[in-house]
N, C-alpha and C positions, 0 to 999 in steps of 0.2 A: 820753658815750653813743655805742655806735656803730648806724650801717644795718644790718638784716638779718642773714641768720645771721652768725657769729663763727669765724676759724678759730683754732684752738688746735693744740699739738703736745706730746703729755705723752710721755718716751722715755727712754732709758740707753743708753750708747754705752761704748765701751773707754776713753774718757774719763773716765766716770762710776762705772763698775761693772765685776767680776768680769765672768770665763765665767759663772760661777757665777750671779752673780744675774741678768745680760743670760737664759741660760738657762728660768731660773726663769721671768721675764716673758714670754719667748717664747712657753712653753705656753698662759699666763692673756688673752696682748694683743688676740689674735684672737675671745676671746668677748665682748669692747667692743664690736664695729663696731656695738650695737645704742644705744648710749648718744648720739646725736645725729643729724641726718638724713641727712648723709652720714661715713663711715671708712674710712680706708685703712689698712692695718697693712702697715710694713716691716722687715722683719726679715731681718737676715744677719748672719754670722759677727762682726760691727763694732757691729752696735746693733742694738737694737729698738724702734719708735717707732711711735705711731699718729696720724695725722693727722685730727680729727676738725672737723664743719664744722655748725652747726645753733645755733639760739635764740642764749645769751650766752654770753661766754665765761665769766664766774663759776660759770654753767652746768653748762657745757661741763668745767671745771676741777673743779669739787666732785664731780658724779656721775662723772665717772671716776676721781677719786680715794678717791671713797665703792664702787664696784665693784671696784675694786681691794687696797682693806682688806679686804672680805669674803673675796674670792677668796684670798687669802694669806694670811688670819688674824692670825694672832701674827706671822709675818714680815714684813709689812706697815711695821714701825714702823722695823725693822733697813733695810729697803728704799727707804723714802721719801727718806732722804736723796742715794740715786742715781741720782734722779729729776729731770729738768728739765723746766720746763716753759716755752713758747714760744706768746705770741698772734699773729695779724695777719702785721702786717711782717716781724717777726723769725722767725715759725713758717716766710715762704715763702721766704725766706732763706736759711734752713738747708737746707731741704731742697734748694734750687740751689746750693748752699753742696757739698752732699753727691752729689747727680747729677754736678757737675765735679770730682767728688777731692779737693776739698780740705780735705774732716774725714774721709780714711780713714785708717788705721794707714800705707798704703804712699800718700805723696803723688800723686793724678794718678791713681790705682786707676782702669781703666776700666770693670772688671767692675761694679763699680754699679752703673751707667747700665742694666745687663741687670737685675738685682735692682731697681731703679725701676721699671722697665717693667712686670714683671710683678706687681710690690705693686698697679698700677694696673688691668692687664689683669684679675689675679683680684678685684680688689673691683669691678668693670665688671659680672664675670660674676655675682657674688655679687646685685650690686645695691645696693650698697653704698658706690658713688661715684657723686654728681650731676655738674651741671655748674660747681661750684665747685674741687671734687677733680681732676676730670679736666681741667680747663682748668689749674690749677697745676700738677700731675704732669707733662702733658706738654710745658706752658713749661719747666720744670725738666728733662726729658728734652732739649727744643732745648737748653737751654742747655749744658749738658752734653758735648751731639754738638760743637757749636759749641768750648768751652773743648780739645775734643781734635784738633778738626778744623783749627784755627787759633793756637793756640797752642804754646808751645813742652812743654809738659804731656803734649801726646799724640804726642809727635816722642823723648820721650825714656820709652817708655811701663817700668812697673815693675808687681807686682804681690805679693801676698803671696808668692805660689809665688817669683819670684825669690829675694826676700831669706832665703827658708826654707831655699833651694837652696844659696846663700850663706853663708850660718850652718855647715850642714853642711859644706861647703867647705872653710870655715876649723879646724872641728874634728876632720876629718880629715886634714888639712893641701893634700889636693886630692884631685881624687875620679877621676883616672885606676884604672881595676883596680877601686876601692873598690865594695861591694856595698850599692846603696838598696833600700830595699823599700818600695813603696806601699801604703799599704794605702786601699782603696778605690779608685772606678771614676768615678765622676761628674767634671764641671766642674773643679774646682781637683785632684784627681788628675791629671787629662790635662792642663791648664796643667804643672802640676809636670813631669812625664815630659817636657813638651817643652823644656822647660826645662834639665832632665837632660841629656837627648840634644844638648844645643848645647855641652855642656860637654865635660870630659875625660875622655870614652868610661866613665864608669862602670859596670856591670854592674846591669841593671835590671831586677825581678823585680814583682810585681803580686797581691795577693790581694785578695777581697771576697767578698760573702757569696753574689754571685750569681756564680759562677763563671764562665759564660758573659763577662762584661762583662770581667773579669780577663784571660781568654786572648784577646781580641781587644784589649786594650792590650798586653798582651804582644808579640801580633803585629804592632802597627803601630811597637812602636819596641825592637823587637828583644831580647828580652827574657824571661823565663819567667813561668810564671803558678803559685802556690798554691793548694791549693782550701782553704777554713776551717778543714777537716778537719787542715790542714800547718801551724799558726800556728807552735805549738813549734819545726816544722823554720826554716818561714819566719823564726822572727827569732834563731834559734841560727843562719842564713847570716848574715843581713844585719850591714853594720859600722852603718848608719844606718836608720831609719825616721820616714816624713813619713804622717802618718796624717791623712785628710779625708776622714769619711766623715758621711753624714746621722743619724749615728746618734741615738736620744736619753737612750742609756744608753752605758757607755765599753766598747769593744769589744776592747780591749788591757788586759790583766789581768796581776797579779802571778806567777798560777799558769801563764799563757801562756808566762813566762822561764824554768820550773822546768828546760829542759833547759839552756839557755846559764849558768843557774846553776852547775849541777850539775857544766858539767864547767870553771866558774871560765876562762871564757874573756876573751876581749879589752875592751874596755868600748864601748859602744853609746850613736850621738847617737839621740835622738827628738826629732821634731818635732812636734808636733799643731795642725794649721791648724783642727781645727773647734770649734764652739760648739753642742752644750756639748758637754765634752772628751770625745774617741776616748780617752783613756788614764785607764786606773784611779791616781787621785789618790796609792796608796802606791807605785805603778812608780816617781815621780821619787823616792823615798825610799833605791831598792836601790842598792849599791855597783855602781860602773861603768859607771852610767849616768847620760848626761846629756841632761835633760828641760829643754824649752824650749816653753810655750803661746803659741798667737796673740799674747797681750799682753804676750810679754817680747823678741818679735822686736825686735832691734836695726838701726833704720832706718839708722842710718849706715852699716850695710853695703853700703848701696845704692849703686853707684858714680854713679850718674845723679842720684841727691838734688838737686843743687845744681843741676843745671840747671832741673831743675821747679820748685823753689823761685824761680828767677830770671821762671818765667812767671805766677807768683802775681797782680802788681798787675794783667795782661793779663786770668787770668780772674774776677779780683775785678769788675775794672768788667763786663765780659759778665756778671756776677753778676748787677750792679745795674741793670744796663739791662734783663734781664726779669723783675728785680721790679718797676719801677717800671711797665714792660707789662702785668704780671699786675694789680697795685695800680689801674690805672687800669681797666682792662677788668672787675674786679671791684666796683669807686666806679659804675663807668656801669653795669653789670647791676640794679648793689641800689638805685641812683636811677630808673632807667626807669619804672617803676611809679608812685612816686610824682608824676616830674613829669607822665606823663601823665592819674593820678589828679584833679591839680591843674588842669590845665589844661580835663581835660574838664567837670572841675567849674562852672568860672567861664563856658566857653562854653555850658553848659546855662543856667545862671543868665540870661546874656545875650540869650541867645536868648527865651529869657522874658520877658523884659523888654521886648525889640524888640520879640515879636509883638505884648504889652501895646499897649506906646503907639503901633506901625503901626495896631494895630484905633480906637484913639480918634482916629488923622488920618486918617481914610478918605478926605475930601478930596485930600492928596497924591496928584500924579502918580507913574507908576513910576521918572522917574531921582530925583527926592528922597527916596523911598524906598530905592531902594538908597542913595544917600550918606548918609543916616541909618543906615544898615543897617553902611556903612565902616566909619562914624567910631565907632560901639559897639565894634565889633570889634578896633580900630586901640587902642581907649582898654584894651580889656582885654588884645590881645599885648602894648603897652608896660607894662600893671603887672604881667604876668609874665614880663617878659623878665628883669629884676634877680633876683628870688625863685628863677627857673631858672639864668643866670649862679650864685647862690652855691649850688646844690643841685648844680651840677658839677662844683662845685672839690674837690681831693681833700680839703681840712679840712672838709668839710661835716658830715662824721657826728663827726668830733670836737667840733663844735660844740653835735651834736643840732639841725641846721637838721631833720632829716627828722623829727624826733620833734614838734620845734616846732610844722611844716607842720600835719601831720596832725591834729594837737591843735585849732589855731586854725583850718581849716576842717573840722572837724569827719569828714574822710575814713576811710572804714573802712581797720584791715591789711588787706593784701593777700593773695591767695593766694601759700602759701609755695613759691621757686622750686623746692624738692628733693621729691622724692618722698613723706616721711617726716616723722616729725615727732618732736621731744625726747622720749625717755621713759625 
């Protein structure tokens, strides 16, 4: 049995699942946050996972896997098997696991920690995270800052944009002269471009659908810009394309290549960093092209690997020392109640009892009355000193000490810490 709400973590990662089906979930994950009292949904290019925190976990576990059948229908069944699920311990694990990099495709990834923040920021604003959610999110943010700040993980930092950049690199054979083309303008675009730009002067060009955001990356690394209108031209220049864009439909199409087709030119790398894919699934199909998604990025390109791997056990333990923080800070939250329930309980009792038997010695003088008054009191701290000793220990709710309590003194639940309630 456990105390108080339960946290659970139902998700799909590049681990587990497709662009494909990570995609799928994406759309569906965010209209959960209603299925317990507190939810947070994380979602980036790597996974999508909801953090959910209220009544049990069986709960917790069944109605969002019963919400989730519905919402996906018939796909639901092809789906579930790339589904994890994660209680308690191991739910807040992961998640510190993944604020320090070390369940991302590129080991040590710091961008994360940005994608953390704001999964928490927006269910803050939503209303949506209590104070169970947001006191773990942002232990898992320290930790995080921490595993990069002190460790050797964030000294030798790498990120997808690298290894994309890399990839390309190799398939060009180097990318002095050679012509990339961005496609899109946001976060991991401009990662990429700087990236570029450290490299072997390649020739850098830029398009997106807001044309504005295109010629101001243009301008900042030297470079031209397409308008949407140019795609045909734009990728009959380029020898390579790294596309990351938010889109939620593929923005690179087969009939985009009709010109570079046409005049049977040189063969072209793609890259496509986003979820769910920038690139129309038949492009990897056409001659001369060579199509490579988030999930076939080849880590061992990574020249730094081995070092971040060597800082692993460093930020394993920083792991585990704020989960053991958070585990303890969340056992004394969901305890507090009860033992004050308890206690106040027994000193009502007491007090009753003293004034009892004070009104029948009316005789006594005032100091035997209070040493009467002590020794009641002294007799009931000492028989709740043990009872609260094991209601603090972290195995307490494994035990069901707190269900026991309440049962055998008869004390009503509490009011629930979170805003909201299971429904």
């Amino acid at each position: 049995m456990q105390s108080g709400p339960s946290l659970v973590l139902v998700g799909a990662s590049h681990r587990t699942a497709s662009v494909e089906i990570r995609a799928r979930l994406a759309t569906v994950m965010p209209t959960l946050t209603d299925v317990a009292q507190e939810a947070v949904v994380l979602s980036t290019c790597n996974r999508v996972e909801i953090y959910i925190d209220g009544g049990t976990a069986s709960e917790a576990r069944s109605l969002t896997e019963q919400r989730l059948a519905n919402l996906l229908a018939g796909a639901f069944p092809q789906l579930r098997p790339c589904l994890y699920i994660l209680e308690g311990r191991d739910a807040a694990t992961h998640l510190m696991r993944v604020a320090a990099g070390l369940d991302s495709i590129a080991l040590g990834e710091s961008q994360i920690l940005g994608q953390v923040n704001r999964a928490i920021a927006d269910a803050a604003a939503k209303g949506t995270a209590g104070a169970f959610l947001f006191r773990l999110f942002t232990t898992a943010i320290r930790a995080g800052k921490r595993a990069h700040n002190e460790t050797a993980i964030g000294k030798f930092p790498t990120s997808i944009s690298h290894v994309a950049v890399t990839l390309v690199e190799r398939r060009l054979g180097n990318l002095a002269g050679k012509k990339v083309l961005l496609v899109g303008a946001g976060k991991i675009a401009q990662l990429t471009a700087q990236v570029l730009h450290k490299r072997e002067t390649p020739q850098l060009a830029f398009i997106n659908r807001t044309a504005e955001r295109a010629h101001l990356l243009a301008s900042e690394f030297n470079g031209r810009a397409f308008t949407w209108a140019e795609i045909a031209e734009a990728l009959a220049w380029a020898d390579a394309v790294i596309a990351a864009t938010a889109s939620p439909e593929p923005v690179l199409r087969t009939r985009d290549l009709s010109r570079r087709l046409a005049a049977g030119s040189r063969s072209l790398s793609i890259v496509d960093l986003a979820s769910p894919r920038n690139v129309e699934h038949d492009v990897a199909e056409l001659p001369d092209v060579h199509y490579a998604g988030i999930d076939d990025l080849d880590m061992s390109l990574d020249e730094n690997l081995e070092k971040r791997r060597a800082a692993v056990p460093h930020v394993e333990a920083l792991v585990d020392q704020n989960v053991e923080a958070y585990m303890r800070w969340r056992h004394h939250r969901q305890m507090v109640p009860l033992i004050t329930d308890l206690r106040s309980k027994v000193a009502r009792l007491a007090d009753e009892e003293l004034e009892r038997a004070l009104g029948a010695l009316g005789h006594l003088d005032p100091d035997h009355r209070h040493e009467i008054a002590l020794a009641v009191h002294r007799i009931a701290d000492k028989l709740l000193h043990e009872p609260t000793v094991r209601l603090k220990s972290p195995d307490a709710a494994a035990h069901g000490y707190d269900h026991a309590v309440r049962h055998l003194f008869a004390l009503s639940e509490p009011e629930p810490v979170h805003g909201q309630v299971l429904r």
